[in-house]
N, C-alpha and C positions, 0 to 999 in steps of 0.2 A: 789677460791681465796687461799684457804688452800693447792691447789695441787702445784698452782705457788710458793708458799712462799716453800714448800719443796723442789721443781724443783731450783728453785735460789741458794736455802743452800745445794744442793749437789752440784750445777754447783764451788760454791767458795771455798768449800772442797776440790775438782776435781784440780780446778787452784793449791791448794795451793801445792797438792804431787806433782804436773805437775813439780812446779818450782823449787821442791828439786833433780827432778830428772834431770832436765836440769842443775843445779848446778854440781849436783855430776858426769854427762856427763861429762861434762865438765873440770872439774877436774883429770878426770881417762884421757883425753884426751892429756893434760898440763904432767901427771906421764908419760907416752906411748912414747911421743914425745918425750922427754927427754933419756927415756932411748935407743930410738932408734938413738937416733944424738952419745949417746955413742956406742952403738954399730958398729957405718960405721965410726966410729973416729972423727969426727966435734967435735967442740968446746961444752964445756959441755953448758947445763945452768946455770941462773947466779940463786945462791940459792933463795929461798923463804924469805920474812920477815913476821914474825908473824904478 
């Protein structure tokens, strides 16, 4: 019982880096594309709002 209750609390630990880094993917993804529509001349993007 004691093995599963540890196995569970690492599995939700696991999920939670999992999601920061699909987040910050993400993000670097959105930077990249942007700078690349400026580089081939395309319309820039349209700013961020906080």
């Amino acid at each position: 019982m004691r093995l599963a209750l540890l196995f569970l609390a690492l599995l939700m630990l696991g999920g939670c880096g999992m999601g920061k880094a699909v987040s910050t993917t993400g993000k670097m993804f959105d930077k990249y594309g942007c700078m690349s529509r400026d580089f081939k001349g395309q319309d820039p993007c349209e700013p961020e709002e906080p």
